[in-house]
MDTraj code that builds the backbone (N, CA, C; nanometers):
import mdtraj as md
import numpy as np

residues = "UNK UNK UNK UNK UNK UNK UNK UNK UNK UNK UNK UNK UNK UNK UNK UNK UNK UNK UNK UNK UNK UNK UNK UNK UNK UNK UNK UNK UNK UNK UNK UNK UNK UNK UNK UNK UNK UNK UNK UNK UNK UNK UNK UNK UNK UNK UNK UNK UNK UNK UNK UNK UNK UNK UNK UNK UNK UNK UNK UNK UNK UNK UNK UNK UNK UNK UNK UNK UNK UNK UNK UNK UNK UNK UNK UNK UNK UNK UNK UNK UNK UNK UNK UNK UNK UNK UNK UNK UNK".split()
xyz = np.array([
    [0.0811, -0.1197, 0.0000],
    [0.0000, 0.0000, 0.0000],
    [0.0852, 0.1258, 0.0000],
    [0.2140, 0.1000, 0.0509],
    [0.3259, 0.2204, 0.0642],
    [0.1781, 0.3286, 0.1185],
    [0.2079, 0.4665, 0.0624],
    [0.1601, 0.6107, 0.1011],
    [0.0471, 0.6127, 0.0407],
    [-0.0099, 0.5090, -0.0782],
    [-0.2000, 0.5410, -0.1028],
    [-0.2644, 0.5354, -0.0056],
    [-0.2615, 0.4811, 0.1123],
    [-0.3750, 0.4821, 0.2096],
    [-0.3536, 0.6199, 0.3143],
    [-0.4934, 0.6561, 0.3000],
    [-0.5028, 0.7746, 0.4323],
    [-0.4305, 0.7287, 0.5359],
    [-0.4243, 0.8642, 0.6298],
    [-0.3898, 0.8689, 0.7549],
    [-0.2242, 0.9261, 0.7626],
    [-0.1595, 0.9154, 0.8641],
    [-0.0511, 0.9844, 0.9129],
    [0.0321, 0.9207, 0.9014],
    [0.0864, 0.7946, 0.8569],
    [0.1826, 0.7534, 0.8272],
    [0.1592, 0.5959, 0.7558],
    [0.2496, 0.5099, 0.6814],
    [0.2463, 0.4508, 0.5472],
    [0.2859, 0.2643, 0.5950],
    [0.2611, 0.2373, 0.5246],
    [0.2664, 0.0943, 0.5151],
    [0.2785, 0.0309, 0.3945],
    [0.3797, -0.1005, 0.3956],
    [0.3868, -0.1690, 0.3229],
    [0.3824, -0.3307, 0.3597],
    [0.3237, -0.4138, 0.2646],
    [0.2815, -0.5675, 0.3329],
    [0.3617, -0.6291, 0.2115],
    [0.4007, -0.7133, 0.2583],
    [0.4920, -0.8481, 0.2060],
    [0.4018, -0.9536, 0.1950],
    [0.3517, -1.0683, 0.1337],
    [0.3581, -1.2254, 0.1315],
    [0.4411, -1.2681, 0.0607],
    [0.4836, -1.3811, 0.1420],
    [0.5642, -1.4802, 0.1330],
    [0.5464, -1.5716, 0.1497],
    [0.5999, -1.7370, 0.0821],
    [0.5624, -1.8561, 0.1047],
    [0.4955, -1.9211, 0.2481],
    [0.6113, -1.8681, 0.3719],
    [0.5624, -1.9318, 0.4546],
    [0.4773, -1.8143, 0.5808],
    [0.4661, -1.7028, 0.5506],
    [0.4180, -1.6061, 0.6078],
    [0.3565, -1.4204, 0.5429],
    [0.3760, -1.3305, 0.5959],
    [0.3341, -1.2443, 0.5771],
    [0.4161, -1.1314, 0.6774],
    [0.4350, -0.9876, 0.6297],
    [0.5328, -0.8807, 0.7055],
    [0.4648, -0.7569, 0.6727],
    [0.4411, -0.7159, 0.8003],
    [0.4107, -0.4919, 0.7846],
    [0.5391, -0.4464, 0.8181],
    [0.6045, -0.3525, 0.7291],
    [0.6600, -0.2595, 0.7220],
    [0.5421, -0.1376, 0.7903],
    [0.6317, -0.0647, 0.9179],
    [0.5109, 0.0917, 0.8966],
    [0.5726, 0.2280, 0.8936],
    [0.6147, 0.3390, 0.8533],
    [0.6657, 0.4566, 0.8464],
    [0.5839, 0.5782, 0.8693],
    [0.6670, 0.6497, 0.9173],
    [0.6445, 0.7972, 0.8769],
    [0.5973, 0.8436, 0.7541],
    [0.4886, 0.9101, 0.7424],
    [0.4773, 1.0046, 0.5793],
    [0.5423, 1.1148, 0.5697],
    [0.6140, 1.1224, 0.4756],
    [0.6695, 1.2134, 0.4470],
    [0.5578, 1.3735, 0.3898],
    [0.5609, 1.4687, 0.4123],
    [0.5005, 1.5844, 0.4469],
    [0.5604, 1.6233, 0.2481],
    [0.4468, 1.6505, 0.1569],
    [0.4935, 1.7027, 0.0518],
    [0.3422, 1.6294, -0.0719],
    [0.3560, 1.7023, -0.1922],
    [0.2931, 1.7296, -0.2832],
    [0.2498, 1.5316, -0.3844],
    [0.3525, 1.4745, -0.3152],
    [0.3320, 1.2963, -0.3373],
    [0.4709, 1.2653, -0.4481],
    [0.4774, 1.1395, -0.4563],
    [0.5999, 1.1174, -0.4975],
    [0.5786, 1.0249, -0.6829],
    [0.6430, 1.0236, -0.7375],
    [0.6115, 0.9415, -0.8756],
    [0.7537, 0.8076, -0.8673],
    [0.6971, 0.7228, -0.8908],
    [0.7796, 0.5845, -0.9397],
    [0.8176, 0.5321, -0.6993],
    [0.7371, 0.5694, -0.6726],
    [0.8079, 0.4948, -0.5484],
    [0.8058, 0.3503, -0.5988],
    [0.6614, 0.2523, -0.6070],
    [0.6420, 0.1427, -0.6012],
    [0.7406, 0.0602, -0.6665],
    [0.8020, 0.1031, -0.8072],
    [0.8909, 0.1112, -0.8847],
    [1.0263, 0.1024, -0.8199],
    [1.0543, 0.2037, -0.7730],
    [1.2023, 0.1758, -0.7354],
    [1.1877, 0.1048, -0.5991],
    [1.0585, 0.0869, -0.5427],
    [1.1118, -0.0377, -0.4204],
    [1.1496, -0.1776, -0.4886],
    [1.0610, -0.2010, -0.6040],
    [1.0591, -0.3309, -0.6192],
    [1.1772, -0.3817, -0.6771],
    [1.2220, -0.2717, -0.7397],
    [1.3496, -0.2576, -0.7883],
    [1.4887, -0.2961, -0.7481],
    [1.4827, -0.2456, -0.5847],
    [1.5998, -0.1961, -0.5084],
    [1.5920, -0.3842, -0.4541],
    [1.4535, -0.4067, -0.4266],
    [1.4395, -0.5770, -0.3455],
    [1.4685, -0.6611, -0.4187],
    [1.4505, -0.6437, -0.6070],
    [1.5369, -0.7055, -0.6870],
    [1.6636, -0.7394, -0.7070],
    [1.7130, -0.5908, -0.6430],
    [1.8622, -0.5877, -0.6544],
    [1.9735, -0.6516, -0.5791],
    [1.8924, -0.6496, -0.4568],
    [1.9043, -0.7196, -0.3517],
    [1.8886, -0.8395, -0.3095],
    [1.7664, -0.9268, -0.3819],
    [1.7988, -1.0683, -0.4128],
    [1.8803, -1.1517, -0.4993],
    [1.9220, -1.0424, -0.6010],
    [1.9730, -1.0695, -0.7218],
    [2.1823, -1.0882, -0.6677],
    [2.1755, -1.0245, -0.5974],
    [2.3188, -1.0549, -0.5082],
    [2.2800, -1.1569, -0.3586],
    [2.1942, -1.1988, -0.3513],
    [2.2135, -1.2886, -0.2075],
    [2.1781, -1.2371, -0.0974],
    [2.1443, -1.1093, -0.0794],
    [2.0734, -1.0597, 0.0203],
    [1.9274, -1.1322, 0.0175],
    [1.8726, -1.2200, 0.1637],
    [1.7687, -1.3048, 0.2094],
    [1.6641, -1.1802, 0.1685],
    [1.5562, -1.2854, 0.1768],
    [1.4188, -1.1748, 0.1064],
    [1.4022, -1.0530, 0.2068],
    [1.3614, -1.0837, 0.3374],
    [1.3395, -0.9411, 0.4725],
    [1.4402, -0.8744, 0.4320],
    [1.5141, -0.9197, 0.4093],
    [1.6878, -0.8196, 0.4879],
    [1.6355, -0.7484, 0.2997],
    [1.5963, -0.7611, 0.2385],
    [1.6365, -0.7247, 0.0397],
    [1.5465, -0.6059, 0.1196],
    [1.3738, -0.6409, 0.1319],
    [1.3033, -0.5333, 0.1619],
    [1.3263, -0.4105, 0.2795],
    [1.3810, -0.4697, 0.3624],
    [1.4338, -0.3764, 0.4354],
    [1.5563, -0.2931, 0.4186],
    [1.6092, -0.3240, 0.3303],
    [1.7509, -0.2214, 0.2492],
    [1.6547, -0.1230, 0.1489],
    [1.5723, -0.1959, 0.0946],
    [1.5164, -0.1872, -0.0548],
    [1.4204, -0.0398, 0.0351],
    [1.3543, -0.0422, 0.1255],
    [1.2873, 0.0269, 0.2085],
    [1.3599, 0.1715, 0.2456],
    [1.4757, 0.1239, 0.3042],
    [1.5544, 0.2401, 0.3451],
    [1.6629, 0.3052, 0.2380],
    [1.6837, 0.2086, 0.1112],
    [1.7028, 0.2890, 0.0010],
    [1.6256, 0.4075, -0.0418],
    [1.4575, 0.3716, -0.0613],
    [1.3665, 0.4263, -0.1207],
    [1.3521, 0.5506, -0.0202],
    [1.3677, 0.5448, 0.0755],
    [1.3134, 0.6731, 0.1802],
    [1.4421, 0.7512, 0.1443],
    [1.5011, 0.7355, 0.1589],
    [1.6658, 0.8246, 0.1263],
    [1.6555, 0.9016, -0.0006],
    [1.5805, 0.8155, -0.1135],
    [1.5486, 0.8670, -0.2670],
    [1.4102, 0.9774, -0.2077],
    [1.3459, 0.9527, -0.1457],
    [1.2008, 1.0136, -0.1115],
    [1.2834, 1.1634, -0.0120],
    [1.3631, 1.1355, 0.0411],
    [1.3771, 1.2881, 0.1147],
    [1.4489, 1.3950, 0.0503],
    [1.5359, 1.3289, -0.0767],
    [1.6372, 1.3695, -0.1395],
    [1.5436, 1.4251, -0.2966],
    [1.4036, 1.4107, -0.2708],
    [1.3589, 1.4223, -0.4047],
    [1.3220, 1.5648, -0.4499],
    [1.3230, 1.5915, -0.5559],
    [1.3295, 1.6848, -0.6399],
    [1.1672, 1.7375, -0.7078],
    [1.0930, 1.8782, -0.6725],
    [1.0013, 1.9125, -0.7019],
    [1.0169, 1.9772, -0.8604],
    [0.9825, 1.9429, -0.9376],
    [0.9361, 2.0495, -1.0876],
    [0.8099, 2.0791, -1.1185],
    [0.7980, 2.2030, -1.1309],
    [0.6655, 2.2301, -1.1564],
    [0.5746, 2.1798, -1.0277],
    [0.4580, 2.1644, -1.0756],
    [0.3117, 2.1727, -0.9509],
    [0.3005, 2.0043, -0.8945],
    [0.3585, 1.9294, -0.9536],
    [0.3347, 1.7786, -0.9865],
    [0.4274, 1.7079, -0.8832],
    [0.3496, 1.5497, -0.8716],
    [0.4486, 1.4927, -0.7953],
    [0.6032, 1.5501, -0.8110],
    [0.6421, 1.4375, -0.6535],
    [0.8037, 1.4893, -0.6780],
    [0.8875, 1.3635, -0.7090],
    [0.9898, 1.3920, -0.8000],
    [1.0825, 1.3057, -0.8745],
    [1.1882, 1.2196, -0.7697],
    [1.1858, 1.0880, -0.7547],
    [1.2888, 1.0919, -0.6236],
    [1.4352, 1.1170, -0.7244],
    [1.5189, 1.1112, -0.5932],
    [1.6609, 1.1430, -0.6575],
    [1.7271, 1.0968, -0.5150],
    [1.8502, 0.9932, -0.5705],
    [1.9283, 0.9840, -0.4252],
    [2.1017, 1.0466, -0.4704],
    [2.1889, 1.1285, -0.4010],
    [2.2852, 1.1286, -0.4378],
    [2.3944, 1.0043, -0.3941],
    [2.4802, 0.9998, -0.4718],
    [2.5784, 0.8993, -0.3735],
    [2.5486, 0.7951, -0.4596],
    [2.6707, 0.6812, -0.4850],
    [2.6746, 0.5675, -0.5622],
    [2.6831, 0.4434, -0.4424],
    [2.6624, 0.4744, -0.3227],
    [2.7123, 0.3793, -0.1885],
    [2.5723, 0.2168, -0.2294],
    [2.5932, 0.2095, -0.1110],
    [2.4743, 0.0307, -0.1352],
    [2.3209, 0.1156, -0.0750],
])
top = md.Topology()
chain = top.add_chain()
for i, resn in enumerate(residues, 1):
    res = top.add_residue(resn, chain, resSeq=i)
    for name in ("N", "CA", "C"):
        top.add_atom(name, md.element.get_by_symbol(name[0]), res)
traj = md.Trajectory(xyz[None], top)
C-alpha cells in the first residue's frame, strides 16, 4: 500500500511462502511522490539478485527508497521526482 492509504503515516505488506510482514513509516510531508512502487521493487530485486535473504532485500530496498524520497526533487506543480545522491549500497 506504501503512502495510497489515508492517515498519518504509510505501510507496506509483504507475502511470502511461509508467512506475511508490515513494514510501517512515517509520511513524508509534501505534494506525493512518482515511481516509489517502482524503485522499491526494484531496489528488493537488486538485492535478491546478489544474495541478500528476502526481509533483509526489503528492508535495504525500504531504506534505500526513503533516502530517494527525502532527497527528491520538485518540478513544476506535480508529484516529486525521487533522486538519491551517492553511488554507496
Amino acid at each position: 500500500w506504501g503512502g495510497h492509504l489515508e492517515g498519518e503515516g504509510v505501510m507496506d505488506w509483504l507475502a511470502y511462502g511461509t508467512g506475511s510482514r508490515f513494514w510501517h513509516g512515517e509520511r513524508l510531508v509534501g505534494s506525493g511522490f512518482h515511481g516509489t512502487g517502482c524503485v522499491l521493487a526494484t531496489a528488493i530485486a537488486c538485492g535478491l539478485a546478489v544474495g541478500v535473504p528476502l526481509l533483509a532485500a526489503v528492508e535495504q530496498g525500504r531504506v534505500w527508497l526513503r533516502q530517494a524520497m527525502v532527497g527528491s526533487v520538485a518540478l513544476g506543480c506535480g508529484q516529486r521526482l525521487l533522486w538519491r545522491t551517492g553511488c554507496d549500497s
